[in-house]
C-alpha positions, 0 to 999 in steps of 0.5 A: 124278133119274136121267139119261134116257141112263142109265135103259136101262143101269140096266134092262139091269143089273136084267135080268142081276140077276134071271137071276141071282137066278132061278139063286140060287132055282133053285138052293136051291128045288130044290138044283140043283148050281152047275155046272147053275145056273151053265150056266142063268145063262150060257145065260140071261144071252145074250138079255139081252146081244143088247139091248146095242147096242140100247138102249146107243150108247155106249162109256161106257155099255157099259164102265159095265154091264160094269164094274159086273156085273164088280164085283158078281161080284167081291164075290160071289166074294170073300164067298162069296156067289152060289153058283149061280155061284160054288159050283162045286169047279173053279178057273175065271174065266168068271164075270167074263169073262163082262161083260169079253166083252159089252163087247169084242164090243160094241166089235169089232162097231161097224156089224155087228150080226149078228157081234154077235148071232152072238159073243154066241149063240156064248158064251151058248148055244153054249157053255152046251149044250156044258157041260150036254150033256158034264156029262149025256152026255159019255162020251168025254173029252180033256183041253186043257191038263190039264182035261177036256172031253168029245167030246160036249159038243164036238159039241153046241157045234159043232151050237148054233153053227151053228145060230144063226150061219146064221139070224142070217147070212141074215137079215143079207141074206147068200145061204142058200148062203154063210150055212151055209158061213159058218155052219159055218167060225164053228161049227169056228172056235169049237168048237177054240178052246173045246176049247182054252182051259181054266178058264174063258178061253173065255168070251171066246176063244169071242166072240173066235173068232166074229169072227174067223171072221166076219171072213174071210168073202171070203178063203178064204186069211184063213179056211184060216189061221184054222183051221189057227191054231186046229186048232194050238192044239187040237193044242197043247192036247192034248199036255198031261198032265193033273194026274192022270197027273202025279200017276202020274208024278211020285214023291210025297216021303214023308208027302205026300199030292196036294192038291186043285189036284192032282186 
């Protein structure tokens, strides 16, 4: 017989399966390519992540859910398998940081729901719109720290985080006025830092970025230095080249050709 405490973290991690189960069918029933199907599930898997701190109250619990949905991506990946998440060519860790995020938010935001809901929107359809409208619209591209992003899809992070921080800050009791500028300081906050972190990484510098947004609200010293640390570490991560013009610059050696990890 299974524990009460356990059974809603066993309903929590049948709910992420069929998100990704749906993602699976999706992507064989209609052929959908991995990096939209992967996108779905990343947008898909956040509303089940804002039930979290509602039915788990332990650190235990949350570490068990997280540690177990980790795991199984793990085994997935290493067997081939789950290809509406793992199918995709670029090299990228946001799979299994993706639960590692989930928990450290949930361990950040102990007595603050609403910075909990705000990191998780952040991550799930924040960064999910940023993906799918740079991959369908981006036209004008950078590249951080060599991978490429698109200018578009930036903006469609920046508008979705606002968008969904705002509502969740007035709701909180936070004034309409404080709540948008906060509102937006989360949004630019989150958006240099996802344009920032290639292969991946922002699935938890986004949730990470959130908060600490979050966490300077009432300082606006604390909150001029959090943007100026982030617009650095944009700045940072677009002086480096990307592989393709290191392969223009680099003299290839007789009989050899660039491979894969190259392009």
């Amino acid at each position: 017989m299974i524990a009460a405490p356990w059974v809603p973290m066993i309903l929590l991690a049948a709910a992420f399966l069929a998100v990704l189960a749906v993602g699976e069918a999706i992507g064989r029933r209609w052929a959908v390519p991995p990096e939209l199907t992967r996108k779905l599930d990343h947008a898909a898997a956040g509303p089940v992540a804002l039930a979290v701190p509602l039915v788990l109250d332990s650190a235990t619990q949350v570490l068990a859910l997280a540690g177990s949905f980790l795991a199984f991506l793990l085994v997935t990946g290493l067997a081939g398998r789950l290809g509406s998440v793992h199918g995709i060519a670029r090299r990228s860790a946001g799979a299994y940081l993706y639960p590692v995020a989930i928990a450290v938010t949930w361990l950040a935001t102990q007595g603050h729901p609403e910075r909990y809901a705000v990191a998780i929107l952040a991550l799930s359809l924040a960064d999910a719109a940023g993906g799918l409208v740079g991959a369908r619209w981006g036209r004008r591209t950078y590249a951080a720290w060599g991978q490429a992003k698109t200018i578009e899809g930036s903006l469609a992070t920046l508008g979705v985080t606002a968008a969904v921080s705002i509502p969740i800050l007035v709701a909180a009791g936070m004034p309409p006025s404080e709540a948008c500028i906060a509102g937006a300081l989360v949004a630019v906050v989150v958006t240099l830092v996802e344009g920032s972190l290639p292969f991946g990484l922002d699935n938890l510098g986004v949730p990470l970025a959130a908060l600490a947004a979050l966490a300077t609200l009432g300082s606006p010293a604390a909150a001029g230095l959090l943007l100026l640390a982030a617009a650095t570490v944009f700045a940072a991560a677009l002086t480096v080249p990307s592989p393709a013009s290191r392969d223009r610059q680099r003299p290839a050696a007789a009989g050899v050709v660039p491979g894969p990890g190259w392009r």
